[in-house]
C-alpha positions as CSV (number, residue, x, y, z in Angstrom):
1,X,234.6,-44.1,-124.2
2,X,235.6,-46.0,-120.6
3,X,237.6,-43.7,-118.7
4,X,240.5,-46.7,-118.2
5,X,241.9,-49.5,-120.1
6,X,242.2,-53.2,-119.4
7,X,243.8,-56.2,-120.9
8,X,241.9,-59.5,-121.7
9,X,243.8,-62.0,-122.9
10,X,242.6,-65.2,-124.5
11,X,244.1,-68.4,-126.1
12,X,242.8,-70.1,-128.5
13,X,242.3,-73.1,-130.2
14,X,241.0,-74.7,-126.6
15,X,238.7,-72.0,-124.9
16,X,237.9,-68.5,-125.0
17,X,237.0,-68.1,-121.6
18,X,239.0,-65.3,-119.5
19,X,241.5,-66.8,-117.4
20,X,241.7,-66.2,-113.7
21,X,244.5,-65.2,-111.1
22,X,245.4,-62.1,-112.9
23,X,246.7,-60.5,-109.8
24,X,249.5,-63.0,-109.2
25,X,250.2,-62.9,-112.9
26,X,250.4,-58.8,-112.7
27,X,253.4,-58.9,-110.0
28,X,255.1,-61.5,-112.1
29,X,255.2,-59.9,-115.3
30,X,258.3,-62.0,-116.2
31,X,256.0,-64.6,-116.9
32,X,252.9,-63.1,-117.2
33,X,249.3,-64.1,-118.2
34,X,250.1,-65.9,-120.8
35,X,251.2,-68.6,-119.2
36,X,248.4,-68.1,-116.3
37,X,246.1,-68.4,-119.4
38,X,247.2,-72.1,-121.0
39,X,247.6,-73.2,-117.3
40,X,244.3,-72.1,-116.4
41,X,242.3,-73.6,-119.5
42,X,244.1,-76.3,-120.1
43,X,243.9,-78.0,-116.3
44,X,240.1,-77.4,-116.6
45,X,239.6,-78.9,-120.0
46,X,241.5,-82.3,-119.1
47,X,240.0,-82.3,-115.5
48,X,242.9,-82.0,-113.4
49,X,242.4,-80.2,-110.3
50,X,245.4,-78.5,-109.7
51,X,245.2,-75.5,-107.2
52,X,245.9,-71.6,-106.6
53,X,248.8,-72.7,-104.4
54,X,250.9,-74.8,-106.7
55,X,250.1,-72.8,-109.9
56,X,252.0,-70.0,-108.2
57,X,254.8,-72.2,-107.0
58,X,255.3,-73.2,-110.3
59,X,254.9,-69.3,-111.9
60,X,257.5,-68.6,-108.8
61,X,259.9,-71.0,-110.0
62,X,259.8,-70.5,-113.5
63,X,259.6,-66.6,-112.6
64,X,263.8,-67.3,-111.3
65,X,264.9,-69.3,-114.3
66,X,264.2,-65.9,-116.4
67,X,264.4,-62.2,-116.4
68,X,261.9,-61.4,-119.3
69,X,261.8,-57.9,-118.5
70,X,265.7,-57.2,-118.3
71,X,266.4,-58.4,-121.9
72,X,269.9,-58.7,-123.0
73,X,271.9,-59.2,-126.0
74,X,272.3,-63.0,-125.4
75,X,268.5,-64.0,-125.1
76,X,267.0,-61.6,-127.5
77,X,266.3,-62.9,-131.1
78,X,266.0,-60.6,-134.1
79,X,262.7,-58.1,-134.3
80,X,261.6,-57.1,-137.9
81,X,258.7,-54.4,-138.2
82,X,256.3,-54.6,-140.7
83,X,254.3,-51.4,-140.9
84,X,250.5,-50.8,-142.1
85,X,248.8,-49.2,-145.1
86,X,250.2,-46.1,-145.5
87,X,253.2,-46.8,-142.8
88,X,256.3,-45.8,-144.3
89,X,257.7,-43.1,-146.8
90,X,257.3,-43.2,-150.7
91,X,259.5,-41.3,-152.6
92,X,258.7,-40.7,-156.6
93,X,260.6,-39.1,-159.6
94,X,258.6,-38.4,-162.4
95,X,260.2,-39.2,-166.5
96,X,259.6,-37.4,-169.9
97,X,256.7,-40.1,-170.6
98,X,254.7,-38.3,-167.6
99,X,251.7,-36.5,-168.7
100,X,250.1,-34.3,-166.0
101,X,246.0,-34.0,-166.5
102,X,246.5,-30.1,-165.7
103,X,248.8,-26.9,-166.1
104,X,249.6,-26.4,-162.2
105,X,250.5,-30.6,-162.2
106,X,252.8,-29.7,-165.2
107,X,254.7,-26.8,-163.6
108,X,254.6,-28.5,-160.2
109,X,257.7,-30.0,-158.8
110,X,258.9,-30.2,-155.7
111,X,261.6,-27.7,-154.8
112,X,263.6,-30.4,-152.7
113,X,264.6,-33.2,-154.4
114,X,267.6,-36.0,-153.8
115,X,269.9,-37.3,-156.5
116,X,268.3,-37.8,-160.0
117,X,265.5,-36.4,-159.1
118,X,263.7,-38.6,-156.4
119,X,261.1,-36.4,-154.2
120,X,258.7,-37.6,-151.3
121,X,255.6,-38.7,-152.8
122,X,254.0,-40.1,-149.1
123,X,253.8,-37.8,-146.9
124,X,254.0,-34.4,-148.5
125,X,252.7,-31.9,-147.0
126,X,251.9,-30.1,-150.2
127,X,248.9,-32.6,-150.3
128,X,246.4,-30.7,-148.1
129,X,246.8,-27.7,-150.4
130,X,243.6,-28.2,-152.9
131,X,245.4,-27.0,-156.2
132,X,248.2,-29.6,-155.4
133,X,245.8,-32.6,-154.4
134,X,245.1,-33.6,-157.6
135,X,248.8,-34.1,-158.5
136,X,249.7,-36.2,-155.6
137,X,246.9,-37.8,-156.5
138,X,247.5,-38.7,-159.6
139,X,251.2,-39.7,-159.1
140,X,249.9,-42.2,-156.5
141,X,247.3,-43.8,-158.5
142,X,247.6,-47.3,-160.2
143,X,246.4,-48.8,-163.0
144,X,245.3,-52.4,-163.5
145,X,246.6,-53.8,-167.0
146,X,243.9,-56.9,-167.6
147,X,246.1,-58.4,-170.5
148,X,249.3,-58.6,-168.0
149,X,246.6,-59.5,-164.9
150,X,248.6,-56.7,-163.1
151,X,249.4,-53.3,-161.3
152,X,251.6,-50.8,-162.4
153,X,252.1,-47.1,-162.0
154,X,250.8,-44.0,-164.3
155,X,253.0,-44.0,-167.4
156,X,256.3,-41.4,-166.3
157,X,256.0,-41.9,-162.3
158,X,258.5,-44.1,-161.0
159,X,258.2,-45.0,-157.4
160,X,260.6,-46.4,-154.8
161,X,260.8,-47.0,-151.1
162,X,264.0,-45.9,-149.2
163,X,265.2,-47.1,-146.3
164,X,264.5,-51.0,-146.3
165,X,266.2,-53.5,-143.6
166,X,265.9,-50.4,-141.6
167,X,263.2,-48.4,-139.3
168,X,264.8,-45.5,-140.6
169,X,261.3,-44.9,-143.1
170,X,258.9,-46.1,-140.4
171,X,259.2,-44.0,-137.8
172,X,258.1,-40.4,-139.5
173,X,256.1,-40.4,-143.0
174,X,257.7,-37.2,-142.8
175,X,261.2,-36.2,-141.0
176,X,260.5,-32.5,-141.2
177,X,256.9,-32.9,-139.8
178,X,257.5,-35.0,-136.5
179,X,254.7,-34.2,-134.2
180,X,251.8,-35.2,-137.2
181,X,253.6,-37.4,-138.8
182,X,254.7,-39.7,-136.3
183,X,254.0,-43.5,-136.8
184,X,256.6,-46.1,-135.3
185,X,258.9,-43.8,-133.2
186,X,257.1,-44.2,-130.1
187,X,256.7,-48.3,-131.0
188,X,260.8,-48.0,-131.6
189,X,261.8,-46.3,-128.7
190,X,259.9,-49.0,-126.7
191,X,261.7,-51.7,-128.2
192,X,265.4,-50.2,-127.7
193,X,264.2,-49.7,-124.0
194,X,264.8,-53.9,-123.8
195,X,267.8,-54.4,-125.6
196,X,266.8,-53.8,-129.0
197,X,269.6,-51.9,-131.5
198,X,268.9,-50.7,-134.8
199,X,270.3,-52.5,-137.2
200,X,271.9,-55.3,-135.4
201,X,268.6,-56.8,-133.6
202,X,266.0,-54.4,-135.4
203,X,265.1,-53.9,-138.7
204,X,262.0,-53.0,-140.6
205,X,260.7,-53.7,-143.8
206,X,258.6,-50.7,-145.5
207,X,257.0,-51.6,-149.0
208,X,254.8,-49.6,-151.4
209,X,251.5,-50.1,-149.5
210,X,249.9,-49.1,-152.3
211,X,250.3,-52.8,-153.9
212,X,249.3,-56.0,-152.6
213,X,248.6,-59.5,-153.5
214,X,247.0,-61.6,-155.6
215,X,246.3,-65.4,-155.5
216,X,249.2,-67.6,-156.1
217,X,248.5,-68.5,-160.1
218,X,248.1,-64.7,-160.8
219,X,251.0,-62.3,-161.2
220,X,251.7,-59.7,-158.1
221,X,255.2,-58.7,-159.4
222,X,255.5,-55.5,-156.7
223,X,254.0,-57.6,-154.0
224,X,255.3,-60.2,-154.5
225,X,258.9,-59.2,-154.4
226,X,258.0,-57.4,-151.4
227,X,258.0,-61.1,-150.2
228,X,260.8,-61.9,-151.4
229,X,262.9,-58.9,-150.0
230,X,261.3,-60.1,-146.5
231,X,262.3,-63.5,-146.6
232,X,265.7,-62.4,-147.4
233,X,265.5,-59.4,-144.3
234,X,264.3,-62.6,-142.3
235,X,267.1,-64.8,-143.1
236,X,270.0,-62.1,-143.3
237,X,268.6,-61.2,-139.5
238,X,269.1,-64.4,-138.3
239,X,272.1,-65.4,-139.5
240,X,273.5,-62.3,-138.4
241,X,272.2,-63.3,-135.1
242,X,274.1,-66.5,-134.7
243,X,271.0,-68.2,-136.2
244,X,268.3,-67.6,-134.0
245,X,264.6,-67.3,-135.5
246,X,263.3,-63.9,-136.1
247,X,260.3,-62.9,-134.6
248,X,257.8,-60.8,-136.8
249,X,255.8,-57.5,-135.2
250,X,253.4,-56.2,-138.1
251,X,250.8,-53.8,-138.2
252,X,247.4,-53.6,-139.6
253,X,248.1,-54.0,-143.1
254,X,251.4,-55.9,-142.6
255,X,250.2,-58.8,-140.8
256,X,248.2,-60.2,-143.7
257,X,251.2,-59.8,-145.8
258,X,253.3,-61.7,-143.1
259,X,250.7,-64.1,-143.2
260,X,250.9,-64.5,-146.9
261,X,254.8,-65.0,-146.4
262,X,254.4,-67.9,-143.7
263,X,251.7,-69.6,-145.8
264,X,254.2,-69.7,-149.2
265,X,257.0,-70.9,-147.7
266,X,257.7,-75.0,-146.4
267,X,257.1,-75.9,-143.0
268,X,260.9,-76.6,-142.6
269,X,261.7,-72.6,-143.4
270,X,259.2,-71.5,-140.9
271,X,260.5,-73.8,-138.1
272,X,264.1,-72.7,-139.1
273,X,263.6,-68.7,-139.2
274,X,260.7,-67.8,-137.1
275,X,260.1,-67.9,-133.7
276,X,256.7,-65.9,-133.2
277,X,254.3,-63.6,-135.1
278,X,252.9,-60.5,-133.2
279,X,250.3,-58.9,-134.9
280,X,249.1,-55.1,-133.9
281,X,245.4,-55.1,-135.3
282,X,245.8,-56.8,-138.4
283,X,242.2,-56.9,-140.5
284,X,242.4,-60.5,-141.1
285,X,238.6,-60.0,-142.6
286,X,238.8,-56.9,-144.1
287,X,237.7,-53.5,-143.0
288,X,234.1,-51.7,-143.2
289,X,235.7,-48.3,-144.0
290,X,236.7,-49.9,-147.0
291,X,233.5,-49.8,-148.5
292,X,233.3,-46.2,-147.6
293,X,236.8,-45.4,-149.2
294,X,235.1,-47.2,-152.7
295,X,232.1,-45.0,-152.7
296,X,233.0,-41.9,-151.0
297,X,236.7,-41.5,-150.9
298,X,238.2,-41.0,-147.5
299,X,240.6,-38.5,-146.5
300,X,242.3,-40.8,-143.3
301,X,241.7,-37.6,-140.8
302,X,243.8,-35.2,-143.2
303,X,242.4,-32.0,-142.9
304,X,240.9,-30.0,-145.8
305,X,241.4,-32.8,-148.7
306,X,238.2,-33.6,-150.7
307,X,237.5,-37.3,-150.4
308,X,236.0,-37.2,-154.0
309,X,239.3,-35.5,-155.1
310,X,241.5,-38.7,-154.0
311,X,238.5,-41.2,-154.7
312,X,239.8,-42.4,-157.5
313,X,243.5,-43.1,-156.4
314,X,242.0,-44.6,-153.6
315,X,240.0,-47.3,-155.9
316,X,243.4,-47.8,-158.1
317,X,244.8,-49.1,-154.9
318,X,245.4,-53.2,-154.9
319,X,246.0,-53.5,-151.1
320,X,242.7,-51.6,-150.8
321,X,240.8,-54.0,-152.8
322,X,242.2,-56.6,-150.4
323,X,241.0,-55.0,-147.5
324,X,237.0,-55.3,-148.4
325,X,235.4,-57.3,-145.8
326,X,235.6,-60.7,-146.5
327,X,232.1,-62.8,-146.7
328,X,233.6,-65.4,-144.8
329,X,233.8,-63.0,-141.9
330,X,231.7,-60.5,-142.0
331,X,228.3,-62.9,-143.6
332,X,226.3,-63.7,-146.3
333,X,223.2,-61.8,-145.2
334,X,224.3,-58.9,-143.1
335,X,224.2,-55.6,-145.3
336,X,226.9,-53.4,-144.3
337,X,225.7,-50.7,-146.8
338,X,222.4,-49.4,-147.2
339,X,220.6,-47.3,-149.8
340,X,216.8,-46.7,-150.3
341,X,217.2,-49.7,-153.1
342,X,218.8,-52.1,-151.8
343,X,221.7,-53.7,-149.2
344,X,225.2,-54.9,-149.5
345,X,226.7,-57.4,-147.8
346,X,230.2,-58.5,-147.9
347,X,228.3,-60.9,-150.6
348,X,227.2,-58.4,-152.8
349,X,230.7,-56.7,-153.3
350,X,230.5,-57.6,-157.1
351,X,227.3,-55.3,-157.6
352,X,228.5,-52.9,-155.1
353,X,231.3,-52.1,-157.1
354,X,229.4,-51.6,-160.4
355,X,226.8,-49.3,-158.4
356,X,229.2,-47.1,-157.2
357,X,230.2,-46.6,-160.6
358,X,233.2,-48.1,-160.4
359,X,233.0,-51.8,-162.6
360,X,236.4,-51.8,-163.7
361,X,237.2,-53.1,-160.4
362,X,235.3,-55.8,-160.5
363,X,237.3,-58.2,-162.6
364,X,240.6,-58.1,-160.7
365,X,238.1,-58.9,-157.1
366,X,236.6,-61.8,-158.9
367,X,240.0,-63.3,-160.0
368,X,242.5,-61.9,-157.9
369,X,241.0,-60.9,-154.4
370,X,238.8,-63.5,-153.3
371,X,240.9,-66.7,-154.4
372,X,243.5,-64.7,-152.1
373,X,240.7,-64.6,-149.3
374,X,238.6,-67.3,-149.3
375,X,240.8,-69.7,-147.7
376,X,242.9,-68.4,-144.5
377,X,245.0,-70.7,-143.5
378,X,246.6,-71.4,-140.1
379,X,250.9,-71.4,-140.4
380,X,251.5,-73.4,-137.3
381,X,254.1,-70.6,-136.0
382,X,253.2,-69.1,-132.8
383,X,250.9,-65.8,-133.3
384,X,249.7,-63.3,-130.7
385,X,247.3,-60.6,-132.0
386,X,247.2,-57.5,-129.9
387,X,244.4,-55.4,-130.5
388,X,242.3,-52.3,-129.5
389,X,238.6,-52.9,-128.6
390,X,236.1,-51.0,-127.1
391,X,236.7,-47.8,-129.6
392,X,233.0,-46.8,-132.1
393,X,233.8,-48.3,-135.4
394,X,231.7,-48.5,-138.6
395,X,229.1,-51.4,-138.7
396,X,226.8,-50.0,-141.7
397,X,226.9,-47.2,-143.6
398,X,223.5,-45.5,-144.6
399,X,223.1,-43.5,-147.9
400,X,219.4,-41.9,-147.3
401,X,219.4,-40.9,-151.1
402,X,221.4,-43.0,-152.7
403,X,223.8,-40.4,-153.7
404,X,227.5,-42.6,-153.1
405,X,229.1,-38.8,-153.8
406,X,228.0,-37.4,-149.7
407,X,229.3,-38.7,-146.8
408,X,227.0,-41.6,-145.2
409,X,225.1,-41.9,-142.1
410,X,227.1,-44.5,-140.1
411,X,225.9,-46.8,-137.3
412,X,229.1,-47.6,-135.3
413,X,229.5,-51.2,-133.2
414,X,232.4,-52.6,-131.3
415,X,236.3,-52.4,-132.6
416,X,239.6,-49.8,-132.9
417,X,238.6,-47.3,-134.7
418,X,239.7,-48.3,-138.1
419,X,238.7,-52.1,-137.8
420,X,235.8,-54.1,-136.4
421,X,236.1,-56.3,-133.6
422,X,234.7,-59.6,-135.9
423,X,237.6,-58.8,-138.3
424,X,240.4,-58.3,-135.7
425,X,239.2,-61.9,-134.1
426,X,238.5,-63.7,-137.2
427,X,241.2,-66.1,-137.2
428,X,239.7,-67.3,-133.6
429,X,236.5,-68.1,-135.7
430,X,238.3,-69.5,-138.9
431,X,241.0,-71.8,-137.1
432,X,238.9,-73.2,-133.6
433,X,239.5,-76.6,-134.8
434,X,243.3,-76.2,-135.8
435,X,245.0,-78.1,-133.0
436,X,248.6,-77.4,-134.4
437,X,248.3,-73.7,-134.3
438,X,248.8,-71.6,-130.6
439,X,247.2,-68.5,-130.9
440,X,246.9,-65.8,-128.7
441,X,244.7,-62.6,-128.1
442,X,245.3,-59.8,-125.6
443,X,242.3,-57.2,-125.9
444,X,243.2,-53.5,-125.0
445,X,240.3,-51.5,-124.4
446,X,240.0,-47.8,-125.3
447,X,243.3,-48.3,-127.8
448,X,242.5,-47.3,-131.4
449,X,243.9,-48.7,-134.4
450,X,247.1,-46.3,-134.5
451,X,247.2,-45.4,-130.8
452,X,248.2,-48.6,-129.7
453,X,251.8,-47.8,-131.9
454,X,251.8,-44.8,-129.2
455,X,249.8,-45.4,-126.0
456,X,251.0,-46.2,-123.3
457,X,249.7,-49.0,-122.0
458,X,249.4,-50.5,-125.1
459,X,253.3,-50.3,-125.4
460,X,254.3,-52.1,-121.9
461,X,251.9,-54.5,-123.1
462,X,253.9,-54.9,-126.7
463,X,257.1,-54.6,-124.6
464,X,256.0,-57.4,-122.5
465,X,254.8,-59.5,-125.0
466,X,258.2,-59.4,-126.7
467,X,259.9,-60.2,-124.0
468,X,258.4,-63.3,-122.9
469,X,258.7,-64.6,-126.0
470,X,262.7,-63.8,-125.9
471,X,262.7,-65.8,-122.4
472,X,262.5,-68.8,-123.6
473,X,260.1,-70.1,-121.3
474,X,257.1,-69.2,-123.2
475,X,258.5,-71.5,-125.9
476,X,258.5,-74.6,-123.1
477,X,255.5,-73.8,-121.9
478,X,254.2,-73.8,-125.6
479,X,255.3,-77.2,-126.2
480,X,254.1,-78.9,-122.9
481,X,250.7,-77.4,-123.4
482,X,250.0,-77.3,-127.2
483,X,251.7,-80.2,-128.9
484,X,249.5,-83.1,-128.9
């Protein structure tokens, strides 16, 4: 791993060469390289020869008209997070009609428990205790009814997420367990370092990460009122805000749910109530691990759970169906998972899933999961994906005896950690030719896919970001070089 980390930025649809003058950029970080960026490619693609000299006159000038570092109440619009698989706390309260699959899940409650009986379901630290993993697990997994075409919980366990408009659920997945359960604190402290206040400018909208989507002429009732509260957060935050758009900050699972939001909703609502999309390494194609959570089960770095024990929670999971690598991105040909029998490649994820043992899952990918991700399409707001590169991430996973019960081999390419570098750059690949949508990248080397809500450099560069989008000149500069 490089002993330092750099920022590349690129914009897309017109090149994706790296831009130049970075160094002038640097000391004018009210305007930043963004704008170096569109300059830079834009001039060269239409021929002009414009020079060092008056590109920095005109960063200069611009650089007075703002102060994009020194936010204040009057220029900053509305921020709502949108956290990741897994991001936010679950709480759970289980009903006479529950029926526990042993003794100890029977006599098991937790000891601590709020007003009619709601407990934390996610995260408790009771989970890393072997007896007790099975319970959790159980109380977390789903169940696919293929009469309704839909998710719902185990029979007695009803689940609900606490804290929504606010960060309050985001920032530990559990209060009394700061230091190893931290997830947006560090992200949140940032923000309120430019202006940002809880509950007047920020908000954050948690959801049960367990559900996802479906495509649009199949039913997704928890998801899909999951979009529904968000639109509402979006539009309450606005108006609250004497109208001004809302801009979106999402990570990794979140993005392709604001996505999804963006996409189902008229051009005129998006042009009303948003003002720019920042994505923290969203899996816009899917995830290789994925295919390693189907087979194996994957304990996420918590220590001493069996993977085999949560394995089949893990498959209930709808969002984690969604996040299979998509063939679009990741190939027709390319196996990602090898046995002495045969490949699989995104392609094959049909008889993947029956090999695995595991063909109950196959119906709902067929008719619910790849409508939803065969066709991406490009919302014409402003995006910027921030992501972390340079990190050893899964590329193929190697079962030398076939046995999908023990932990693969695994040959590791380019990405954060979590996610591979094709998937967090796929919509460069799936929108090149959309000359409506302004799209930018900024690369992070060395940042893994939950470090970059925590390090460092990767939050000046999210601080940053948001404010030059709150300066307004971004959104000029925008217009002058994208609108055609």
């Amino acid at each position: 791993m490089p002993s330092f980390r750099q920022t590349r930025p690129s914009i897309y649809p017109q090149s994706t060469t790296n831009c130049s003058l970075k160094t002038k950029a640097q000391e004018l970080k009210g305007i930043g390289i963004s704008i170096i960026c569109v300059g830079d490619i834009v001039m060269k693609e239409q021929g002009l020869k414009i020079g060092v000299a008056t590109i920095i006159t005109m960063l200069v000038t611009l650089s007075l008209m703002c102060t994009c570092e020194a936010s204040t109440s009057s220029n900053i619009h509305p921020l709502i997070l949108i956290p990741g698989n897994g991001g936010n706390q679950l709480e759970a309260r289980l009903t006479p009609q529950y029926k526990p699959s042993s003794f100890i899940c029977d006599t098991w409650n937790p000891l601590v428990k709020k007003k009619k009986g709601w407990f934390r379901l996610w995260f408790d630290s009771s989970v890393l205790l072997a007896p007790f993993t099975q319970c959790f697990a159980e109380r977390m997994t789903l169940h696919y009814h293929q009469e309704l075409d839909d998710y719902y919980n185990t029979p007695g366990v009803q689940t609900r997420v606490p804290h929504f408009g606010s960060t309050h659920s985001l920032l530990y997945l559990n209060p009394h367990l700061k230091h190893v359960t931290e997830y947006m604190a560090s992200l949140v402290d940032s923000l309120e370092q430019i202006g940002y206040i809880e509950g007047e400018t920020l908000f954050g909208a948690p959801y049960d990460f367990r559900y996802g989507l479906a495509a649009q002429d199949h039913p997704s009732r928890v998801g899909s009122k999951f979009l529904k509260d968000l639109k509402n957060l979006i539009e309450e935050a606005s108006t609250s805000n004497g109208g001004k758009p809302v801009i979106l900050l999402s990570h990794s699972l979140g993005g392709l749910f604001v996505l999804q939001l963006l996409n189902r909703n008229p051009s005129s609502w998006r042009k009303k109530f948003i003002k720019h999309f920042v994505a923290l390494s969203a899996p816009w194609g899917g995830a290789i691990d994925e295919m390693l959570t189907f087979a194996s089960g994957n304990t996420l770095g918590v220590p001493l759970v069996d993977p085999l024990i949560v394995r089949g929670e893990q498959r209930s999971s709808e969002s984690n169906l969604w996040l299979l690598p998509n063939p679009k991105i990741f190939g027709l040909q390319k196996p990602l998972v090898i046995t002495p029998n045969r490949g699989y490649s995104a392609m094959d994820m049909v008889d993947f899933l029956k090999d695995i043992d595991f063909p109950e899952g196959v119906y709902p990918y067929e008719t619910r999961i790849l409508p939803l991700i065969e066709n991406i399409d490009a919302p014409e707001v402003p995006i910027t994906c921030i992501i972390g590169t340079g990190v050893r991430t899964s590329e193929k996973l190697f079962y030398r005896n076939g046995d999908f019960n023990k932990r693969p081999e695994v040959s590791y390419g380019d990405g954060d950690g979590t996610v591979s570098r094709v998937s967090l750059l796929a919509l460069q690949s799936l929108w090149k030719y959309e000359t409506n949508q302004s799209l930018k990248v900024i690369e992070i080397d060395g940042v893994s896919h939950i470090s970059i809500l925590k390090d460092e450099v990767a939050l000046d560069e999210i601080r940053g970001e948001i404010s030059r989008i709150n300066s307004h000149v971004q959104l000029g500069l925008s217009k002058f070089f994208w609108d055609k």
